[in-house]
C-alpha positions in Angstrom: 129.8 85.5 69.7 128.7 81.9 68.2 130.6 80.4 70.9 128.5 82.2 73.3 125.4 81.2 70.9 126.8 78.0 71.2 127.0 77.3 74.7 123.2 78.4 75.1 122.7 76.1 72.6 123.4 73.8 74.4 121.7 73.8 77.6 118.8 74.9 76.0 119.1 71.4 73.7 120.0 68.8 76.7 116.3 68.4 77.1 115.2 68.3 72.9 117.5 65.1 72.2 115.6 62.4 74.5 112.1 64.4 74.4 109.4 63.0 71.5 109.8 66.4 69.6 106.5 68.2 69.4 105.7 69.4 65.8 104.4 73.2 67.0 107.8 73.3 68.3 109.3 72.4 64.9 106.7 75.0 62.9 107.9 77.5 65.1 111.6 77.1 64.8 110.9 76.7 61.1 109.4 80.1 61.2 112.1 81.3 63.6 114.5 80.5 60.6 112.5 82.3 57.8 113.5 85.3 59.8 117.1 84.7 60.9 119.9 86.9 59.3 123.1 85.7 60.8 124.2 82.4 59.7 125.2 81.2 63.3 122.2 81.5 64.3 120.6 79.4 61.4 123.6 77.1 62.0 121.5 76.6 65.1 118.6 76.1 64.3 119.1 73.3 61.9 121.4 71.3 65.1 117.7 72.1 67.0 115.2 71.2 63.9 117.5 68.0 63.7 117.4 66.7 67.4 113.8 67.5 67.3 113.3 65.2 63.9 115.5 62.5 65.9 112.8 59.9 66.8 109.7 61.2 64.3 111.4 61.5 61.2 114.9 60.7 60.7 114.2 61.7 57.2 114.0 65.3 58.3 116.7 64.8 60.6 118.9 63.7 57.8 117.4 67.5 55.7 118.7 69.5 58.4 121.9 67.8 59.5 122.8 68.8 55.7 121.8 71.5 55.4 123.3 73.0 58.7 126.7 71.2 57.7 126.8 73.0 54.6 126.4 76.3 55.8 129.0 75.7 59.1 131.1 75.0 56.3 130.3 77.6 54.1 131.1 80.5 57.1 134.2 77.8 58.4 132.3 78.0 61.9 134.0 74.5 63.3 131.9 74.2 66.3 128.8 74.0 63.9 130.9 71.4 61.5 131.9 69.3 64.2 128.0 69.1 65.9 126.3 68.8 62.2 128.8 65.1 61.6 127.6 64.0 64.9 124.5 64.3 63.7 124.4 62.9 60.2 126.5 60.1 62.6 123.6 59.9 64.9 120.8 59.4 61.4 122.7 56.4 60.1 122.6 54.8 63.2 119.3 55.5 64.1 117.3 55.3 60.3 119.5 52.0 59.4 120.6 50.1 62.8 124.2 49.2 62.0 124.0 48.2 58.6 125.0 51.6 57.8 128.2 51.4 60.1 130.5 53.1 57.9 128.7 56.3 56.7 127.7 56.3 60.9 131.6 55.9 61.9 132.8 58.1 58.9 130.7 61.0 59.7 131.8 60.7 64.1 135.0 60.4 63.4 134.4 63.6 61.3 133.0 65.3 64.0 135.6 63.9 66.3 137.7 66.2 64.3 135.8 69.5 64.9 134.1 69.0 68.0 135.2 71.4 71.0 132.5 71.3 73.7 133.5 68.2 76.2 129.7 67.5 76.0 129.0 66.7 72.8 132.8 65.3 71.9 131.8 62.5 75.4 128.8 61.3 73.6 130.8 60.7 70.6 132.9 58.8 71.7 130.5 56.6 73.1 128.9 56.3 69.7 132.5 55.4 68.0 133.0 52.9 70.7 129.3 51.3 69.9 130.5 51.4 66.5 133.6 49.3 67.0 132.6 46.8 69.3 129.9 46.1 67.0 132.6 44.9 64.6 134.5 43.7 67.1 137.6 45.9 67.2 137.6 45.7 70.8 140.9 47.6 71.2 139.9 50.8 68.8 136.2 50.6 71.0 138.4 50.5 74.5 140.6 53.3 73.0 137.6 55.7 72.9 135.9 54.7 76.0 138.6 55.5 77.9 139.2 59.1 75.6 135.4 59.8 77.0 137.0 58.9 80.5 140.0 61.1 80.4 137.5 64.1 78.6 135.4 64.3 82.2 137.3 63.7 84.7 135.9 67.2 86.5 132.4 66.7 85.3 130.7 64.1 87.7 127.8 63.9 85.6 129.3 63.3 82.1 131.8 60.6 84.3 128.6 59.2 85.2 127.9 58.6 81.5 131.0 57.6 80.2 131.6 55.6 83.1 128.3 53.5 82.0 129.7 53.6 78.3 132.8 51.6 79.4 130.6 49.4 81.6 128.5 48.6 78.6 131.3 48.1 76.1 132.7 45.0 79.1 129.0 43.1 78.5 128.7 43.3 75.0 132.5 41.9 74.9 130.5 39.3 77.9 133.2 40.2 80.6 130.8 40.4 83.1 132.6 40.9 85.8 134.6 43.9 84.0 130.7 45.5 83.4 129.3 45.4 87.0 132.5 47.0 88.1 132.1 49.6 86.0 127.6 49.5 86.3 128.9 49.9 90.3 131.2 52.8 89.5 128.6 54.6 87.9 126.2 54.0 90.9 128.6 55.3 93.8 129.4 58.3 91.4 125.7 59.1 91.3 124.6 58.5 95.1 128.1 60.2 96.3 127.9 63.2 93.8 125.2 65.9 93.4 124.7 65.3 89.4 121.7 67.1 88.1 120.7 64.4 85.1 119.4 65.3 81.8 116.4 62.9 80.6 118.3 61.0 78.3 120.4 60.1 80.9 117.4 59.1 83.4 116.8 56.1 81.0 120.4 55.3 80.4 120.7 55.1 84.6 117.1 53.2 84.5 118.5 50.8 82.0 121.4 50.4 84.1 119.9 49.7 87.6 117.2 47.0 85.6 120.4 45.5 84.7 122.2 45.2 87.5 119.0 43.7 88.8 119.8 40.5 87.6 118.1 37.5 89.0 120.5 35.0 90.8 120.4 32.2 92.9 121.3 32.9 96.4 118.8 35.0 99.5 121.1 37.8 99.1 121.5 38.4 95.7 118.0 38.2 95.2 117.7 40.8 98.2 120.4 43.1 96.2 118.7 42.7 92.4 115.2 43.9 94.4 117.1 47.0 95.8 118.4 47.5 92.4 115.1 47.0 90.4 113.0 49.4 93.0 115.7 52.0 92.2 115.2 51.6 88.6 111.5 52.6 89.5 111.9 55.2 91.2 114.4 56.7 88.6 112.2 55.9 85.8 109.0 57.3 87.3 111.0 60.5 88.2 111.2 61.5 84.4 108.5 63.1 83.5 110.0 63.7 80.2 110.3 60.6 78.8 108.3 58.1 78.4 109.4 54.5 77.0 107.2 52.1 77.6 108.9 48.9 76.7 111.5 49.4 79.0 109.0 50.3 81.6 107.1 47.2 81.5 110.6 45.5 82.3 111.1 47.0 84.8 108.0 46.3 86.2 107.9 42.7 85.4 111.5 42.5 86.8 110.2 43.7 90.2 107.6 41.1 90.2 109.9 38.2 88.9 112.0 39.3 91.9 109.3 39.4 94.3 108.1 35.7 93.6 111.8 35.0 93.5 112.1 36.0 97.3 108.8 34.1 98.1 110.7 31.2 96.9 113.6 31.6 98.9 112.8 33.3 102.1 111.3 30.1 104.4 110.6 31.9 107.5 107.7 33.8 106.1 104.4 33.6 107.2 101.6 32.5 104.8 100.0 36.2 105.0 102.9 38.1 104.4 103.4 35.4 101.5 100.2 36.2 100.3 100.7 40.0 100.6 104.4 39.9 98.7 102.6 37.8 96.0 99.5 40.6 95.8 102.3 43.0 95.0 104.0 41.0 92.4 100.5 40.7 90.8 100.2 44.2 91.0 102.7 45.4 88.8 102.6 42.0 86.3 99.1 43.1 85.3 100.7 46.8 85.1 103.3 45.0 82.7 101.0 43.0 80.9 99.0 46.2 80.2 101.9 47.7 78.1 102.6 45.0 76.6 99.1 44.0 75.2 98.9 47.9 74.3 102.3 47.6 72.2 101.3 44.1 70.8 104.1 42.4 72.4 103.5 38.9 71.7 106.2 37.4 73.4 106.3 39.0 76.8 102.2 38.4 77.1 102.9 35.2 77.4 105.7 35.3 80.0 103.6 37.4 81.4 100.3 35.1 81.8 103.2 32.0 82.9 103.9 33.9 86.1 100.8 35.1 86.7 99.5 31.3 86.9 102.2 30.6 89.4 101.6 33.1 91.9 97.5 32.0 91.5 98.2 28.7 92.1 100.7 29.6 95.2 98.1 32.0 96.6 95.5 29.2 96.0 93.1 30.8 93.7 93.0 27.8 91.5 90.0 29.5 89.6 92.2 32.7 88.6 95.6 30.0 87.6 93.5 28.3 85.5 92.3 31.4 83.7 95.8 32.6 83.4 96.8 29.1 82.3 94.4 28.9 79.1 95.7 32.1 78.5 98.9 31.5 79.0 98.6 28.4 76.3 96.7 30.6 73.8 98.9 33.1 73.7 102.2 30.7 73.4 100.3 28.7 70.7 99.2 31.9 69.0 102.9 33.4 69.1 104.7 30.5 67.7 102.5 29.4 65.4 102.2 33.1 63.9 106.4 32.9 64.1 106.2 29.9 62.0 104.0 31.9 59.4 106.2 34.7 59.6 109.2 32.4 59.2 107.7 30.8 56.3 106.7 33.9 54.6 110.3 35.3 54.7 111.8 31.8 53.2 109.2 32.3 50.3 110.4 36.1 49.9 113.9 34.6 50.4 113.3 32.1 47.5 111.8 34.4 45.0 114.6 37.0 45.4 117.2 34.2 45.2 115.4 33.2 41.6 114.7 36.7 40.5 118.4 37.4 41.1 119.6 33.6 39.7 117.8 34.8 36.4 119.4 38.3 36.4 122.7 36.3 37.1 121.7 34.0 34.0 121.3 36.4 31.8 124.7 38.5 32.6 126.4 35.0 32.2 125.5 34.8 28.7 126.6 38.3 28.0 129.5 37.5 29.1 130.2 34.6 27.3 129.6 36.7 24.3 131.7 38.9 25.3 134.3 37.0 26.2 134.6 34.7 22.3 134.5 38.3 20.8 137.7 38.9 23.0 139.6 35.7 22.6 138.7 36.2 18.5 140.1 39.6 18.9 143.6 38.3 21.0 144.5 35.2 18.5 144.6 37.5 15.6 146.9 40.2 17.9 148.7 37.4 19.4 149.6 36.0 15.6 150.9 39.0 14.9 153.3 39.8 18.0 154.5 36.6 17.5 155.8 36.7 13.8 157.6 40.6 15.3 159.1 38.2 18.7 160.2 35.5 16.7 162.0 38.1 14.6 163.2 39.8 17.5 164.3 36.7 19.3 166.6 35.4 16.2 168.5 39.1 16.7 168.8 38.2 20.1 170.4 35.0 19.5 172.8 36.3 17.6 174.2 38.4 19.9 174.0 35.9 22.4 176.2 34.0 20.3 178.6 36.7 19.9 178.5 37.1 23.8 179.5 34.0 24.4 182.7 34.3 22.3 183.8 36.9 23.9 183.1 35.1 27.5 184.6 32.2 26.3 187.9 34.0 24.9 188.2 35.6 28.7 187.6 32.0 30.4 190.5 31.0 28.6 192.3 33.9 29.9 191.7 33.2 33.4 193.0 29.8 33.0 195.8 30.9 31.4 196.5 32.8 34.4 195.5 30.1 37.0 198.3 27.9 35.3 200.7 30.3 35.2 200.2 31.2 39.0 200.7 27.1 39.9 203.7 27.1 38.2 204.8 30.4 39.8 204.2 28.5 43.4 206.0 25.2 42.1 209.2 26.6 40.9 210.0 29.4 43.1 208.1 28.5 46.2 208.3 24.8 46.6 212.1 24.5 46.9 212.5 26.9 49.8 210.2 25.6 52.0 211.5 21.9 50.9 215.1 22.7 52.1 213.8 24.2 54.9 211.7 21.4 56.2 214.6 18.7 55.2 216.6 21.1 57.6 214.2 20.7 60.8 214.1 17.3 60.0 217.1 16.6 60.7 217.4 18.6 63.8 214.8 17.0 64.9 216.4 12.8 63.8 220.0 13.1 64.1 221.1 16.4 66.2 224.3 14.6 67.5 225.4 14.0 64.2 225.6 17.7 63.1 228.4 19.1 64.3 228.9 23.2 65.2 229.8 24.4 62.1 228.1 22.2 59.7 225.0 23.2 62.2 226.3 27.0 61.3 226.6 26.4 57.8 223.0 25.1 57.5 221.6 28.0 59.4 223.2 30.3 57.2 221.4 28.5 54.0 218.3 28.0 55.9 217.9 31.8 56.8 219.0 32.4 52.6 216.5 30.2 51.9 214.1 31.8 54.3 214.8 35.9 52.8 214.5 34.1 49.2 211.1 32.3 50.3 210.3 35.7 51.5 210.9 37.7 48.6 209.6 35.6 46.2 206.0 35.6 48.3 206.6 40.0 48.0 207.0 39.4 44.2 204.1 36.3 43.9 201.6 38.8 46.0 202.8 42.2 44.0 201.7 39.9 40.7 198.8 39.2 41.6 198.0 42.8 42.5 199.2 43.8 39.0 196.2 41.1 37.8 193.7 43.0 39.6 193.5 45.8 36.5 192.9 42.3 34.2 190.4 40.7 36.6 186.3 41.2 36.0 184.3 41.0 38.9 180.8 39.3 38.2 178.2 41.9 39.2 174.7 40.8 40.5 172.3 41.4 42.9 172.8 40.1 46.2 170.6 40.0 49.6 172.4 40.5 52.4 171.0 37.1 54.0 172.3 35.2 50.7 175.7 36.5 51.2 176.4 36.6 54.8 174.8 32.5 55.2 178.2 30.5 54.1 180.1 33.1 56.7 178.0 32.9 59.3 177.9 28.7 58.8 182.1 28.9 59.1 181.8 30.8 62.1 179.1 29.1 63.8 179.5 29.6 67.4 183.3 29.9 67.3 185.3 32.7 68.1 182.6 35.2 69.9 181.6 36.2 66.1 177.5 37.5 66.0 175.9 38.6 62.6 172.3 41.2 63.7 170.5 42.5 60.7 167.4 44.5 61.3 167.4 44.8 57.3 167.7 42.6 54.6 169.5 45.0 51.9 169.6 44.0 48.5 173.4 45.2 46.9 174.8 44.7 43.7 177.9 43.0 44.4 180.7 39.7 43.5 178.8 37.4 46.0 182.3 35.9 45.8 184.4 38.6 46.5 182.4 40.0 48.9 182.6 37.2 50.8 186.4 36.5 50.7 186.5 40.4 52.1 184.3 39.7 54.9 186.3 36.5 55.7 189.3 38.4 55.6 187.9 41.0 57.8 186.5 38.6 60.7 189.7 36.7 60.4 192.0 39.8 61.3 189.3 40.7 63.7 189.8 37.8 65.6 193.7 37.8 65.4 193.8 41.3 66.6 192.3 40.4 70.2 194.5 37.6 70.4 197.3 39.2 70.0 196.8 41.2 72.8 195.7 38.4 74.8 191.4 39.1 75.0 188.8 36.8 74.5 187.7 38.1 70.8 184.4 40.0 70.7 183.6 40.2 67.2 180.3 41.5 66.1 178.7 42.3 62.5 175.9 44.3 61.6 174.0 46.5 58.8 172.6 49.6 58.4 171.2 51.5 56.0 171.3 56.0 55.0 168.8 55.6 52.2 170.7 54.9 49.5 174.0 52.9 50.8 174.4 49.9 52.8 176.6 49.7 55.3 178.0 46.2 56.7 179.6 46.9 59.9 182.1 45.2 61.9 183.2 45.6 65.4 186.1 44.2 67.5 187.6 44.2 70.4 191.1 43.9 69.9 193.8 46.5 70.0 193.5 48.3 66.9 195.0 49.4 63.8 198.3 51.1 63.3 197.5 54.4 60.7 199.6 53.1 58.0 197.7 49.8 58.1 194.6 52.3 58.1 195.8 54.0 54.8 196.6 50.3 53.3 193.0 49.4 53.6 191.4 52.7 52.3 193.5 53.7 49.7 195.8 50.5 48.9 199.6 51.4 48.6 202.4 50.7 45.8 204.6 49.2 47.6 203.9 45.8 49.2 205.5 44.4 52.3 204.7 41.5 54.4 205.2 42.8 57.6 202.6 45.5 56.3 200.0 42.8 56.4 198.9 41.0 52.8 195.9 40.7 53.6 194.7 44.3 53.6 196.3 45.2 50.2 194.0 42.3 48.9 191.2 43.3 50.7 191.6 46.8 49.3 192.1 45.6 45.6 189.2 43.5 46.2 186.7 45.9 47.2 188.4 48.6 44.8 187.3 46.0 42.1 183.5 45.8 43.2 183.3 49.7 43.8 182.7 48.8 47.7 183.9 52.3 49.5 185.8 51.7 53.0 186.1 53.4 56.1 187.5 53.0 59.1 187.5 54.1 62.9 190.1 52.5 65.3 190.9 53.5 68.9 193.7 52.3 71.2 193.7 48.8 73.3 189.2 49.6 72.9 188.8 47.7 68.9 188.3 49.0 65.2 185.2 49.6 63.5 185.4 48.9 59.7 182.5 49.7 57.2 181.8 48.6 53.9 179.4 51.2 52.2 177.7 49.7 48.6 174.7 51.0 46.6 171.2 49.5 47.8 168.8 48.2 44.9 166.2 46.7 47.4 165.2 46.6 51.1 163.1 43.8 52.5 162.2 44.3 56.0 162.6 41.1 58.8 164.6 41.0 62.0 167.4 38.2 62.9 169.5 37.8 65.0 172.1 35.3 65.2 
């Protein structure tokens, strides 16, 4: 039922919006509502009391708008909603211009929201695009000038109106070009199709063709801008519901500026049909000048009076060019002189609102300085007093920083305790091996005729002793050093991701196929230091594991992130990991062997050490993928790419 109510609505209202509302029309509608009992129906007639108050009184308009909006929404009728926004929409722009552009694009995009009936919901748009290109959001304006596009494609009339709306978005952005294209669309669409036009639409098409009437320079653009302007006429003079004389008198002083225009231009007319184009350009300037003096605009008398002079003066009637002359300086002195007046009557208004407001502005100054003693007063005393409890508190500190540093100072003696004891390890039990076994390829290399077979057998022999002893004192060194591991203290901070990977990335600098992408600058808390020897350790295997199957290495890092965890990802290409290699790095092993691989068992105690979780995916002869999962404490988006 109210969409039914609706749509007659509708059509009944296409005419009420650009006709001057009548007030008999507005008593009896006001009556009309007195006796209403449904609440649709009123719904109505507040939408029709409010396009009739449109141009009188936008006061009323505003009543109405309310009024209707607050019973739509009382009976949740979103039809009525979404009309009742348009209009409040429609009073702010109309009561305040564009100062008032926010209530205006609040209260459309409101109705935006509500709106059903492609009518309505095109002329919206068209209002929200006004709305943005006055603030120059070009690409939000476009946006909803092509919405109003895509709404009517099957309606040629409302794609005659939007298609204008688009056309006049281009000017005021001054793509000129882009506007006539779209002032020409609008044209074809209405000679080609059969649209019946409402009146509002009459002067938006009347407005159009007097613009595309521009004047220009050459024969035949003048010859186009007077088919144009005569068209405007006609359309104009065909509504007989609306009247607006302004635009009226431009038009017709348009035809006569393009009139004289082809006087000018065309040489191959005779002096009588001169005379009798000139007649008609006289004709409708004194039409022009008619409305103009009967809406006191200055301005366009005087333009006015300047061409009629000229087309005197080329018709010869030097009596008539000098009347039009005097008044044509009268009325220019007249205008600017009042202009000045004006002009200097809004810098005196200017000047005594600028001191009325300077005193105002004086005045809250000195409150404030007031104000402002009274406050530092109050703050010394406050600040005194947190001072004497800090100063207590920071003595209590100090204390305990001092007993802090005791007990780091005890532990740095520890660690070189241990850092000696590991140099003298690798002197005594390391350093004699590999000295007998360099003294023994030295003299291979010097004197191999003077060793004979045996002696060469004999030194083999030691050599290879040497060599199991070297061995297994590197198994016992390394299984040591693990037993540390429960005595070693990692130093916990918080680390960016950028911070940590920038001395790696340096050492790898565009050796080795290594990349480093981050689409996310993590923050972990981490060893910096370790972390860094266990990404080392990682790209360094990495790269060993492609060589050894003879590939070009293919390394590549990256991060990600599951909301909580980081995860720093690496990817090669070699031939991947063996699973008891796999169960070194994840879950360490007791037993340590060389041939196992050293380096994971310390990359395992290492990341064991920082709480850094490890897992790993490896297929056959395709690579290994190896992630290192730690607690996030702070994103900071970027993107790089190295």
């Amino acid at each position: 039922m109210r969409i039914l109510l609706f749509s007659i609505f509708i059509i009944f209202t296409s005419h009420i919006t650009a006709a001057h509302p009548h007030k008999q029309k507005i008593d009896s509608l006001h009556l009309a509502l007195q006796k209403q009992k449904d609440d649709s129906t009123k719904v109505l007639t507040y939408i029709a009391l409010s396009n009739y108050s449109y141009h009188a009184c936008p006061d009323s308009m505003l009543i109405y708008a309310r009024k209707g909006l607050e019973l739509s929404e009382k009976i949740k009728w979103e039809i009525g909603i979404g009309h009742n926004y348009y209009l409040l929409g429609l009073y702010y722009i109309n009561k305040e211009g564009l100062s008032q552009r926010d209530k205006a694009l609040d209260y459309t995009l409101k109705a935006v929201s509500h709106l059903k009936d492609k009518k309505t919901l095109t002329h919206a748009y068209a209002t929200l695009t006004t709305l943005y290109a006055h603030e120059k959001e070009f690409d939000k304006a476009l946006n909803y000038a092509n919405d109003a596009l895509q709404l009517v494609q099957n309606d040629p009339g409302l794609t005659v109106y939007a298609t204008i709306n688009m056309g006049d978005l281009y000017k005021y952005m001054e793509q000129r070009s882009k506007a006539k294209e779209y002032y020409l669309k609008a044209l074809k669409l209405l000679d080609k199709s059969e649209v019946e036009l409402d009146n509002k639409l009459y002067l938006q098409l009347t407005a159009l063709y007097l613009t595309a009437a521009n004047r220009d320079t050459t024969y035949t653009d003048i010859q186009e801008s007077y088919k144009y302007i005569t068209k405007a006429k006609q359309l104009y003079e065909t509504s007989c519901h609306y009247r607006h004389e302004t635009l009226y008198s431009r038009i017709l002083a348009t035809l006569g500026d393009v009139i004289v225009d082809i006087v000018n231009k065309d040489s191959v007319l005779t002096r009588s049909s001169k005379n009798r184009l000139l007649d008609d350009a006289e004709k409708y300037l004194l039409k022009s000048l008619d409305i103009d003096i009967s809406t006191g605009d200055s301005l366009q008398i005087v333009n006015r009076y300047r061409v009629l002079y000229y087309i005197e003066k080329e018709k010869g009637d030097y009596k008539k060019a000098l009347e039009y002359s005097e008044k044509w300086f009268e009325g220019y002195n007249l205008y600017y002189s009042q202009e000045n007046k004006n002009k200097i009557a809004t810098v005196e208004k200017e000047y005594q609102a600028r001191e009325f407001q300077y005193q105002i502005k004086s005045k809250e100054e000195q409150l404030r300085y007031i104000v402002i003693f009274a406050l530092l007063l109050i703050v010394v005393v406050v600040l005194l007093l947190i001072f004497n409890q800090v100063r207590k508190r920071k003595n209590l500190q100090l204390s305990m920083l001092n007993e802090e540093l005791g007990k780091r100072n005890a532990e740095l003696t520890e660690a070189n305790n241990m850092k000696i004891k590991l140099l003298g390890i690798i002197n005594h039990d390391l350093r004699k091996p590999v000295s007998h076994l360099i003294s023994y390829l030295h003299l291979r290399k010097n004197l191999p005729e003077e060793m004979s077979q045996e002696r060469q057998r004999m030194t083999e022999e030691r050599t290879l002793v040497l060599a199991e002893e070297l061995l297994q004192n590197m198994e016992e060194l390394i299984f040591w050093c693990k037993s540390q591991m429960n005595n070693f203290h990692p130093h916990m901070e918080k680390v960016k991701l950028s911070d940590l990977f920038s001395g790696v990335q340096s050492f790898f600098d565009n050796k080795d196929n290594v990349r480093f992408e981050f689409q996310v600058d993590f923050s972990i808390t981490t060893d910096i230091n370790i972390m860094k020897t266990i990404i080392r350790n990682l790209t360094f295997n990495a790269i060993r594991a492609a060589r050894k199957i003879k590939r070009e290495p293919d390394v590549r890092w990256f991060t990600q992130s599951d909301g909580d965890n980081a995860m720093l990802t690496i990817v090669d290409n070699g031939g991947g990991m063996s699973l008891d290699n796999i169960m070194i790095l994840k879950e360490g092993a007791n037993t340590i062997s060389i041939s196992q691989g050293l380096g994971l068992h310390i990359i395992h105690d290492l990341a064991k050490s920082i709480h850094c979780k490890i897992e790993v995916i490896s297929t056959d002869n395709i690579g290994t993928t190896i992630k290192l999962i730690q607690k996030i404490t702070g994103v900071t988006p970027f993107i790089r790419t190295k």
